[in-house]
VOMARLUM-255379 format. One record per residue (C-alpha): residue number from 0; residue in one letter; z, y, x. Coordinates in nm, 3 decimals, decimal comma, padded with zeros to 5 digits. Example, Ala and Ser with C-alpha at 12.3 -4.5 7.8 and 13.67 -1.06 7.14 Angstrom:
REM residues 2
<0 "A" <00,780 -00,450 01,230>>,
<1 "S" <00,714 -00,106 01,367>>,
This chain:
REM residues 254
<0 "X" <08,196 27,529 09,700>>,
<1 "X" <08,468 27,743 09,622>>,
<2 "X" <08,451 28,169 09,600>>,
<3 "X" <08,700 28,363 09,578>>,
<4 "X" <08,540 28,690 09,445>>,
<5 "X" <08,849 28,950 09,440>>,
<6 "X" <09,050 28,945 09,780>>,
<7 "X" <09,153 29,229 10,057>>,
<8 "X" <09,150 29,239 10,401>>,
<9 "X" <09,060 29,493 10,721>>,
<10 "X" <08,879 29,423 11,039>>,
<11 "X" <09,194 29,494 11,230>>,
<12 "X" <09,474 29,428 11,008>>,
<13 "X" <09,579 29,817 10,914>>,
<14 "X" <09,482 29,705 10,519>>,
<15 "X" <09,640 29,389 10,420>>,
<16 "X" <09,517 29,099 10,629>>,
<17 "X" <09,317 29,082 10,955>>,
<18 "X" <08,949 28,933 10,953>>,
<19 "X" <09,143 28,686 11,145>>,
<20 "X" <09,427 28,571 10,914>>,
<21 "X" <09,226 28,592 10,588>>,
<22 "X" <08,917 28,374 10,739>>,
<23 "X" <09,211 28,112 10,882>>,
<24 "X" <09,412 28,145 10,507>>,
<25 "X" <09,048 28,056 10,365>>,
<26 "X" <09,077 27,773 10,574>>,
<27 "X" <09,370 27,624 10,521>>,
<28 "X" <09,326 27,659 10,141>>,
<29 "X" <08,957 27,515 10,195>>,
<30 "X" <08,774 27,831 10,007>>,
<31 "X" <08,435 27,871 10,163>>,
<32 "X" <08,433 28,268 10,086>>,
<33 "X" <08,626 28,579 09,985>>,
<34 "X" <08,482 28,883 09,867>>,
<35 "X" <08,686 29,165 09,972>>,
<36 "X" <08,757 29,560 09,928>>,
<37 "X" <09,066 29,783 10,064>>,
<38 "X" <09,089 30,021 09,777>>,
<39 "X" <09,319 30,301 09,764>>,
<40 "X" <09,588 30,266 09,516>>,
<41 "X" <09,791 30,564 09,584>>,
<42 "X" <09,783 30,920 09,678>>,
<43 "X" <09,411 31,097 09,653>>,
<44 "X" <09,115 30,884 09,700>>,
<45 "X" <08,913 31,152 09,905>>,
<46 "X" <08,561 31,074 10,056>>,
<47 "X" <08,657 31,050 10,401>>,
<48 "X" <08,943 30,811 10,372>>,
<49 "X" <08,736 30,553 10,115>>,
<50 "X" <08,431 30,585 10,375>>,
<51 "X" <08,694 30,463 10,634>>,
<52 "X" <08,804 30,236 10,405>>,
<53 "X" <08,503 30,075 10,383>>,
<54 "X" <08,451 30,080 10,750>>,
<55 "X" <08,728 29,839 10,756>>,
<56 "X" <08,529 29,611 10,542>>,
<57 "X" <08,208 29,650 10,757>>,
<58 "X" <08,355 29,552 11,045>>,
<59 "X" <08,525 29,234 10,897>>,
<60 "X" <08,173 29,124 10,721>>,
<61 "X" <08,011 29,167 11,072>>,
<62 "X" <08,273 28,945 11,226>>,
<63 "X" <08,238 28,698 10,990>>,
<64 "X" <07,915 28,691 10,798>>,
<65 "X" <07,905 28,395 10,638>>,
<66 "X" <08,274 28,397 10,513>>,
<67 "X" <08,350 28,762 10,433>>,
<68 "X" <08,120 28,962 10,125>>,
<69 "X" <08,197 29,272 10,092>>,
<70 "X" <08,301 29,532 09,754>>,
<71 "X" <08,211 29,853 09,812>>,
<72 "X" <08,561 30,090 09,728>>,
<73 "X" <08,471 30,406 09,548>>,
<74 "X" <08,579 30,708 09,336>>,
<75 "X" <08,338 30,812 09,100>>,
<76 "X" <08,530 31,172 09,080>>,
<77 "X" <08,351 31,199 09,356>>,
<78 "X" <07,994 31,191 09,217>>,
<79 "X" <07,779 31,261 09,522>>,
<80 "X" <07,980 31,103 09,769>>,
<81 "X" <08,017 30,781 09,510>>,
<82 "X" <07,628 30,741 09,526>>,
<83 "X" <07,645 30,794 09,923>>,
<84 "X" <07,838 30,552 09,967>>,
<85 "X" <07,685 30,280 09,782>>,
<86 "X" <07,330 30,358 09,934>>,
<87 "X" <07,514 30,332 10,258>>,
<88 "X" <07,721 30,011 10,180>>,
<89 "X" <07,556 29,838 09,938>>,
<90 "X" <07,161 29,881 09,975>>,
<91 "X" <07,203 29,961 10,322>>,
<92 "X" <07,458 29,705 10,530>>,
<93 "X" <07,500 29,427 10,257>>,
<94 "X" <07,804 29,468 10,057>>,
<95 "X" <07,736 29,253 09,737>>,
<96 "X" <07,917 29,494 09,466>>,
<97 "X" <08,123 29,780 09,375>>,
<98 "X" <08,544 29,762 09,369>>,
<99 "X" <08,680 30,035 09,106>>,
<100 "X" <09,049 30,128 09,076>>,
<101 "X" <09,260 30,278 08,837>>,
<102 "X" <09,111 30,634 08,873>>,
<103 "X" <08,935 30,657 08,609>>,
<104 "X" <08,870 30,380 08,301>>,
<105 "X" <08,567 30,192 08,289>>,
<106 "X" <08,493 30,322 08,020>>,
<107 "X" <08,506 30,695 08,104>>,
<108 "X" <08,127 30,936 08,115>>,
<109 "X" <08,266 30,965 08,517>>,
<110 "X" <08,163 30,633 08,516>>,
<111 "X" <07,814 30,622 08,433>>,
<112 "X" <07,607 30,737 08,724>>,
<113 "X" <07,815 30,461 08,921>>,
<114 "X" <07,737 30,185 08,624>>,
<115 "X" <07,334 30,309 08,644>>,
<116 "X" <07,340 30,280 08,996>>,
<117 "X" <07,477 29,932 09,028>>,
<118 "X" <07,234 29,830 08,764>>,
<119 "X" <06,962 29,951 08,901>>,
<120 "X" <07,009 29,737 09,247>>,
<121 "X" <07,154 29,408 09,032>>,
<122 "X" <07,550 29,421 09,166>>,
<123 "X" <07,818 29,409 08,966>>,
<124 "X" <08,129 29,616 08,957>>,
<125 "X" <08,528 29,455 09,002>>,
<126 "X" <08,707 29,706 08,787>>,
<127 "X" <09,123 29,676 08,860>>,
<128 "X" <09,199 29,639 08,531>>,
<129 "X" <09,522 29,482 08,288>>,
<130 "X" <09,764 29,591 08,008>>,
<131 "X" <10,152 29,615 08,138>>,
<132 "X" <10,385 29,552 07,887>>,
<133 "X" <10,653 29,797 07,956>>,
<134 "X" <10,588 30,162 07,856>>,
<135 "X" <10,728 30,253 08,206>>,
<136 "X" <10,461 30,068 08,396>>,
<137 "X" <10,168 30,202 08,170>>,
<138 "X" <10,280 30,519 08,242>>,
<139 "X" <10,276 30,454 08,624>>,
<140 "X" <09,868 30,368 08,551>>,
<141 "X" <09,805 30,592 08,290>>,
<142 "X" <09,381 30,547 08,341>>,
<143 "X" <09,429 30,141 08,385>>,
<144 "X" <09,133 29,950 08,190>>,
<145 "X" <09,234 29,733 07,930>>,
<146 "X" <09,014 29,477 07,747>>,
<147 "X" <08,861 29,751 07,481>>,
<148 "X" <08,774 29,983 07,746>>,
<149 "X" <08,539 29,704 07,889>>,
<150 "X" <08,400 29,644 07,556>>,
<151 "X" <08,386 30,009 07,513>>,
<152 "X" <08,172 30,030 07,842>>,
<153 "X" <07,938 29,677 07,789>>,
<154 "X" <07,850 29,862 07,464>>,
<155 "X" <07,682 30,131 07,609>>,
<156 "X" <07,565 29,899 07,932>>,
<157 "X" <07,527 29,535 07,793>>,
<158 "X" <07,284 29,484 08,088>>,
<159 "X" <07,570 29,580 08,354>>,
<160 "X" <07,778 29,292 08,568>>,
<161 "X" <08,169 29,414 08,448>>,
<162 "X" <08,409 29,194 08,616>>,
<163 "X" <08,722 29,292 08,462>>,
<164 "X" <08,998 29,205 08,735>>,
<165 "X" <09,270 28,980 08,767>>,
<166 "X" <09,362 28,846 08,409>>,
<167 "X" <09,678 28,700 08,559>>,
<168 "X" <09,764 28,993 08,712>>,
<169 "X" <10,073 29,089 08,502>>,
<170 "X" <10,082 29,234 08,159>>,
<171 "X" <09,999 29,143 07,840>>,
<172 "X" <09,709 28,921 07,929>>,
<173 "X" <09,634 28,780 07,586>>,
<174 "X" <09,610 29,131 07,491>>,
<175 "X" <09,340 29,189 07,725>>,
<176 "X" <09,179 28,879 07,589>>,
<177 "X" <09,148 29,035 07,260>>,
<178 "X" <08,937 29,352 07,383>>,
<179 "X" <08,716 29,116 07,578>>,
<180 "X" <08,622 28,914 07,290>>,
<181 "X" <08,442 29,202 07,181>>,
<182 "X" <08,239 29,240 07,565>>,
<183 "X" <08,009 28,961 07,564>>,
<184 "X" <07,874 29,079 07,887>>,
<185 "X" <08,209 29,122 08,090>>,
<186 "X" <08,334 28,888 08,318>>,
<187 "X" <08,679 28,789 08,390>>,
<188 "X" <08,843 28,717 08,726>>,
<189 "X" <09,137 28,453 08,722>>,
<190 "X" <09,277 28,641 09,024>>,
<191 "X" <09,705 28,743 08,995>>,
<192 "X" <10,013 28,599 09,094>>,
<193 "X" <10,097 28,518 08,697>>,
<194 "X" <10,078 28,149 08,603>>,
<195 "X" <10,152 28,113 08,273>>,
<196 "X" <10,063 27,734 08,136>>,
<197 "X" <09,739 27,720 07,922>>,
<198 "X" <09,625 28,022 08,055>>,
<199 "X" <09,296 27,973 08,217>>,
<200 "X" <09,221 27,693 07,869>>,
<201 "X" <09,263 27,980 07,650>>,
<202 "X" <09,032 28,249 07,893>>,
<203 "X" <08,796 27,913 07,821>>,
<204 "X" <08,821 27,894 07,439>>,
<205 "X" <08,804 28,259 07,387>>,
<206 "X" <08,574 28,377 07,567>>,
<207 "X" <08,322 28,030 07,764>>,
<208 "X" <08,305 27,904 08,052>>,
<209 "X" <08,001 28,098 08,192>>,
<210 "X" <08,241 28,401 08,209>>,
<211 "X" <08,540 28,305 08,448>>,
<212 "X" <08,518 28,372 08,804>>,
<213 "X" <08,746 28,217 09,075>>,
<214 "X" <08,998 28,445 09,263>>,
<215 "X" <09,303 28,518 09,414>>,
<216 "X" <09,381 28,852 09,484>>,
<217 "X" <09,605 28,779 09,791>>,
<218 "X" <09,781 28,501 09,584>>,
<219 "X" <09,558 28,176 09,704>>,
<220 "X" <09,829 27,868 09,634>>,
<221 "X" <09,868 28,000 09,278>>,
<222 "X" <09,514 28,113 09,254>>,
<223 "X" <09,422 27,785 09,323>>,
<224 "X" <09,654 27,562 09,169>>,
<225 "X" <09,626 27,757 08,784>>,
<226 "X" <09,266 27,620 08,811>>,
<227 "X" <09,367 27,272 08,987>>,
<228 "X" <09,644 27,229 08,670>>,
<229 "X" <09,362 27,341 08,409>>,
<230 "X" <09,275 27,091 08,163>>,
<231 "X" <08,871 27,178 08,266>>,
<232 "X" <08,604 26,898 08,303>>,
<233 "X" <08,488 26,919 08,695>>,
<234 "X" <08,130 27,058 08,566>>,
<235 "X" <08,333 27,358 08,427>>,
<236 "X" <08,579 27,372 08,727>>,
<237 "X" <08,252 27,369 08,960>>,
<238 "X" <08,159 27,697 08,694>>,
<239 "X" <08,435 27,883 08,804>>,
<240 "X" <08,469 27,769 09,130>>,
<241 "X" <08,169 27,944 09,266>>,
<242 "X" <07,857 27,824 08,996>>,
<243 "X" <07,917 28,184 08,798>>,
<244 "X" <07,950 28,414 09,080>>,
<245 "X" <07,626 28,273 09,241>>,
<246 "X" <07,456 28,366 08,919>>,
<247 "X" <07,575 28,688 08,955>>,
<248 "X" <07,503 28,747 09,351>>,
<249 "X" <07,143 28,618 09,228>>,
<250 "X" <07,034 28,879 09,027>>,
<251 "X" <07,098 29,123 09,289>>,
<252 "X" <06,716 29,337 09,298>>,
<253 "X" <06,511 29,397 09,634>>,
C-alpha cells in the first residue's frame, strides 16, 4: 500500500488538480491514497477564503472517500476562527490533520492553541517547512520553519505528531537534517521535486526509519522513484510507503 501524505488538489480544479485528475494521476502511478490541502501561499490568509479553501477539499473527499484524506488549511493568526475550523473539518467531516504554511513558524506561542488542539483529538500537523540557500529566497519566506524550529516546538510538545514537510523540497536539506536530529518526535515527509542521490539513505541514518513518510507534493514520478532508487530493504520501503503514516492516522482519539 502506498500513501502519499502531502499532495493538493480541489473538487473542481480552481486549486491545482481536479478530484478527477489527481485520483486518475494516483492511478497511473499505482498510489492507493493522497492526503491533500489547498493552502494559501500568497496574499492574506483571511477566514473566509481558507474556509473556502477547505470547502474545496470537502467536496473532493466526498467524491472520493476512499482515495482522497483530507489536511485541514489554517492560520493560527486567526485564533478563533483556527479552532472553528478544525472542529468543523477535522472532528466534524473527517479531515485526518492540520496543513500549516509559512505564516507563522512552528515554533511560534501563535502556534500553541493549534498544537493543543490537534493533540487533544490525536492528528498531526504538515508544517510547510525547508531552509533555501540563497539569502534572496529566505527573505521571500521570512517565517519558513527550519529543522530547529521543529525541535524548538517537539520540546515544548514531545507528545504532538510534527510532520515537517517536504525535505526535498529545495534548500539546504542536510541543514534541515541537522535541526531534526534534535526532534525525536518530528516526522519528515520525502515530498519535493529535489532528487539528490543518497538522499532518502541519509534521512534513514540520521534520523530511523520509523520517521519518514511517503509523498509527493505534486511531483509523483520523482516522488516515487527517490524511494524506488533508495538502497532500503522492502520491510523499510513498506515503512515509508504507508506502514508510518497508518501509525499516525491510528492514534487519532474518539
Amino acid at each position: 500500500m502506498i500513501i502519499d501524505c502531502h499532495g493538493h488538489c480541489s473538487i473542481d480544479g480552481s486549486y491545482s488538480l481536479s478530484a478527477d485528475d489527481t485520483v486518475r494521476s494516483l492511478d497511473l502511478y499505482g498510489i492507493d491514497q493522497i492526503c491533500c490541502s489547498a493552502p494559501i501561499t500568497s496574499g492574506e490568509a483571511t477566514p473566509d477564503l481558507i474556509r473556502a479553501r477547505n470547502d474545496l477539499i470537502l467536496g473532493a473527499m466526498r467524491k472520493y472517500p476512499d482515495r482522497i484524506m483530507g489536511m485541514c488549511f489554517l492560520n493560527p493568526g486567526h485564533s478563533r476562527e483556527a479552532q472553528d475550523e478544525i472542529t468543523r473539518c477535522v472532528a466534524d467531516n473527517g479531515m485526518v490533520g492540520v496543513k500549516l504554511y509559512n505564516q507563522y513558524r512552528i515554533c511560534d506561542p501563535v502556534q500553541f492553541p493549534v498544537i493543543e488542539r490537534c493533540i487533544e483529538l490525536g492528528v498531526p500537523i504538515l508544517m510547510h517547512a525547508g531552509y533555501p540557500a540563497a539569502p534572496e529566497l529566505r527573505e521571500q519566506q521570512p517565517r519558513i520553519s527550519t529543522g530547529m524550529h521543529f525541535a524548538g516546538a517537539a520540546r515544548r510538545y514531545p507528545e504532538a505528531m510534527l510532520i515537517c514537510a517536504h525535505i526535498g523540497g529545495g534548500g539546504d536539506w542536510e541543514r534541515q537534517l541537522k535541526g531534526l536530529r534534535e526532534a525525536p518526535s518530528v516526522f519528515v515527509d520525502t515530498g519535493g521535486s529535489v532528487i539528490d542521490a543518497g538522499m532518502i539513505e541519509r534521512c534513514v541514518r540520521e534520523l530511523g526509519i520509523d520517521r519518514l513518510l511517503f509523498a509527493c507534493d505534486g511531483s509523483m514520478e520523482r516522488g516515487l522513484g527517490k524511494i524506488l532508487d533508495a538502497k532500503l530493504t522492502e520491510s523499510e520501503r513498506a515503512k515509508v510507503y504507508s506502514a508510518n503514516f497508518l501509525n499516525i492516522l491510528a492514534r487519532r482519539k474518539p
